[in-house]
N, C-alpha and C positions, 0 to 999 in steps of 0.2 A: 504494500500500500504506500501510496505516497500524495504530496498535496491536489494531484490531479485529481484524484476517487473520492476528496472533501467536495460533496455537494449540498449536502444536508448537515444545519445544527441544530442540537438542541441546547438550551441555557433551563439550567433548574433551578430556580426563584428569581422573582420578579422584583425584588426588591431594587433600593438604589443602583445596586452595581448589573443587576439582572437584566432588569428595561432595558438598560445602556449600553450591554452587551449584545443582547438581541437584536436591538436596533443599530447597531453598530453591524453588527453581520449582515444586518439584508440589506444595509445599505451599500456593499460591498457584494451585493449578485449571491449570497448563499440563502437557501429556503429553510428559515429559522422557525423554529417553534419554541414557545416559552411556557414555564408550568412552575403555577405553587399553590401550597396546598390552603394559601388565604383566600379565597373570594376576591376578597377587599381590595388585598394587595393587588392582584392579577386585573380586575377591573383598574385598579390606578395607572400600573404599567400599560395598558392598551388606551388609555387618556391622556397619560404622556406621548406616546407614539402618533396618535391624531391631534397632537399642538405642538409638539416638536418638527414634524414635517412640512405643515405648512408656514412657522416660522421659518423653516429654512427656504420656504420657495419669497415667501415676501423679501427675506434677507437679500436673494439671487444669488443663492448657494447650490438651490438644485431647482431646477425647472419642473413645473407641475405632472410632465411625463413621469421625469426619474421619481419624485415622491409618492406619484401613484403605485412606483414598479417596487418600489421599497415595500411599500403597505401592504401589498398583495403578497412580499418578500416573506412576511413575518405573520404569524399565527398565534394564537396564546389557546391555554386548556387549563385546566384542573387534576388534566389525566396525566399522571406520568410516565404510563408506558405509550401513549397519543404522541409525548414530546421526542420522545427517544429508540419508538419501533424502525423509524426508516433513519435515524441519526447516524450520521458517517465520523461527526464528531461531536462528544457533548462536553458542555461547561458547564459543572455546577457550583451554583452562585448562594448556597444556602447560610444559615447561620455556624456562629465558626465554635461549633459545639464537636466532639470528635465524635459522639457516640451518635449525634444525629448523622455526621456525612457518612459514617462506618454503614449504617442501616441503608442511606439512599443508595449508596454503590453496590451494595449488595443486589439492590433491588435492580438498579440501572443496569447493572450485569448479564443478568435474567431476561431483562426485557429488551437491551441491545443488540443488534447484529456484532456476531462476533469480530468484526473486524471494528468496528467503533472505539476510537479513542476517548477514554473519563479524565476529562480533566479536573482539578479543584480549583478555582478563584481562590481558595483561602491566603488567607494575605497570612497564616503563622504556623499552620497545621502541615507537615511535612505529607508528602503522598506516602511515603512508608508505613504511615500511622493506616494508609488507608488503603491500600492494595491488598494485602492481604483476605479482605472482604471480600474479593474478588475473583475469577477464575480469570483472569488476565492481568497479572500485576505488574507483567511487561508494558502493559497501555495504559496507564497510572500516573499521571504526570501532573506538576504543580503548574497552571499557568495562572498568575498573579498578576489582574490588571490592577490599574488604581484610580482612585477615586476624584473624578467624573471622568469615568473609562471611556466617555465620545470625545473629550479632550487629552486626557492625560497618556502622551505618547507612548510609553514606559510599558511592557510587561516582563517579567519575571518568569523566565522560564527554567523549573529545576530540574535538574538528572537525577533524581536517587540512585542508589544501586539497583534497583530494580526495574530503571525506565530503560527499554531498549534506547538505540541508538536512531532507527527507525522512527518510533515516538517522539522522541527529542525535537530530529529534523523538521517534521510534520506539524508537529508546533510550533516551531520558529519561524516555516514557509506558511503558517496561517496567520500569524502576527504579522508577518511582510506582506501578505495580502490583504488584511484588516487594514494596513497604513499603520500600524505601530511600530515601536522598534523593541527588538526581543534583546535581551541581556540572556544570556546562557549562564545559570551556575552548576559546578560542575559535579557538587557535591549539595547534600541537605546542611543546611544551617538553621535552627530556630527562628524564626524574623525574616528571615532570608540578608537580603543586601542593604537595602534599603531602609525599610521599615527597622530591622537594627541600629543604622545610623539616627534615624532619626526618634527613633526611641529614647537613645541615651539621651539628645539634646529636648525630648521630652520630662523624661524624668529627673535630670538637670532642672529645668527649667521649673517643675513643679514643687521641688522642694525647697527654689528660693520662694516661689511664693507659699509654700510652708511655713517658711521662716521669717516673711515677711521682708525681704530682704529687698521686692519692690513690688506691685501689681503687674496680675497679669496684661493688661495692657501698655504698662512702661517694656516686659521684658517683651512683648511682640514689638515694641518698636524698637530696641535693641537691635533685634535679628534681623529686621527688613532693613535699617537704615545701615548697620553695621557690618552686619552682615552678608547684606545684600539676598536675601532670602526673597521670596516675592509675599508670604505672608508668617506671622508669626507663628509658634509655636501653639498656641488657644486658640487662633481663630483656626489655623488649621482643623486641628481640632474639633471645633464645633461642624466642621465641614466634612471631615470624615463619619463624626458621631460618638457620644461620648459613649453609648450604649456599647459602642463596637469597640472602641476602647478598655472597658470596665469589664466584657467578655473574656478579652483578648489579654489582657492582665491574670482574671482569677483563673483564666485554664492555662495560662503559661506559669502560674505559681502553683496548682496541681502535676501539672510534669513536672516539675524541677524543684517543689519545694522552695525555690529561692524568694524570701521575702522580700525582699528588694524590687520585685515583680510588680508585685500588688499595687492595684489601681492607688494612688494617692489620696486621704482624705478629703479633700475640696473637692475631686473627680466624683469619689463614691456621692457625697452629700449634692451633687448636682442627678447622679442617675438616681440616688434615692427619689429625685422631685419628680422626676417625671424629663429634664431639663436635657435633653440631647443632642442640644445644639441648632444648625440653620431648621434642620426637620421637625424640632418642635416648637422655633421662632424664637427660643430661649435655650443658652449652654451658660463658655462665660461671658457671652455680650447677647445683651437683646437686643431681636433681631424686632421685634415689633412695634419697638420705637421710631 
């Protein structure tokens, strides 16, 4: 198999990263199906998809032909073997819980053509964790877009020991035809590349304002002015989600035990409220003012 026999994807939740993935594929000629098991959610993703297109045809980004030939590109369900029966390659985009993606791969397995490459979006869960669910642990690969995946160039493509070499390629030539640029890492790492880096300068940064050492908004302007960053460290933040954040914490201090992990108090007391940033209008800056 190679990137020529990707005709079909599927993307498994619709959430932020999901919509954006899906729509990102048919925008780009692949006949995309999207599936999750909210209602809610899946109706919002298909609402985005018909105000996202026609803002790009007023922009004069795509002409109202190409937006039509997108729309028709991309399909949404409830069903997850509807999303993944004729899938050539699927992304799943789910919550970054290990025992929830261990179960849907299991299941994607099952209900995939065996030649179908799983991949994970998880942005911290190694594919090793989750291959072995699987009767294909050779097609198991980490692909890591970021967040807003129709802008943010960057994906993250990882080799475990268990991803062929075949897989690998096949996801690096599907990032080159998405319009991304693939980063190959060559080994598994916790965090990966990335999100490592900018983890410490996370948690740096939140235990000055632990200490009070200055407000989260003097150290975001820190980084942008000083740094030359394009935004700080908290609004980032608000922009990824603090939920995903505070996730991504307590299951990385269940693997490793390491305290040092753990969401930071002002983090937790912001998801305690309900506060997860641009998506509930309130993180650490409101957004409804």
């Amino acid at each position: 198999m190679n990137i020529e026999d990707v005709k079909t994807i599927g993307v498994i939740g619709a959430g932020n990263m999901g919509h954006q993935i899906s729509t990102l594929c048919a925008m780009h000629g692949y006949k995309t199906t999207v599936t999750d098991v909210s209602e809610a959610t899946l109706k919002n993703a298909e609402k985005f998809v018909d105000t996202y297109l026609p803002g790009r045809v007023e922009k004069g980004r795509l002409t109202q032909e190409q937006a039509d030939q997108v729309r028709a590109n991309i399909a949404f369900t409830g069903n997850l073997e509807d999303a993944v029966k004729d899938a050539d390659f699927i992304i799943e985009a789910a919550i970054e819980v290990l025992d929830v993606k261990r179960r849907l791969f299991t299941d994607m397995d099952k209900m995939a053509p065996d030649h179908a490459v799983l991949a994970t979006n998880s942005s911290a869960i190694v594919s090793s964790k989750i291959a072995d669910a699987t009767q294909r642990p050779d097609k198991v690969v980490n692909m890591h877009f970021f967040n807003p995946a129709l802008v943010m160039k960057l994906v993250e493509v990882v080799q475990g020991p268990h991803v062929s070499d075949e897989t690998t390629q096949i996801t690096i030539d599907l990032c080159n035809r998405i319009d991304k640029v693939p980063v190959h890492l060559k080994k598994e790492v916790d965090g990966f590349l990335l999100n490592r880096i900018f983890g410490a300068i996370f948690r740096e940064a939140s235990w000055m304002l632990e200490m009070g050492v200055a407000n989260h908004e003097d150290i975001d302007k820190a980084c942008v002015f000083g740094a030359g960053h394009p935004m700080g460290p908290f609004r980032l933040n608000d922009l990824t989600g603090i939920d995903l954040s505070y996730t991504m914490g307590m299951e990385a201090f269940k693997r490793t035990g390491d305290r040092s992990l753990l969401p930071p108090p002002k983090l937790v007391d912001h998801y305690v409220k309900g506060e997860y940033g641009q998506k509930t209008g309130k993180g650490w800056y409101d957004y409804k003012k």
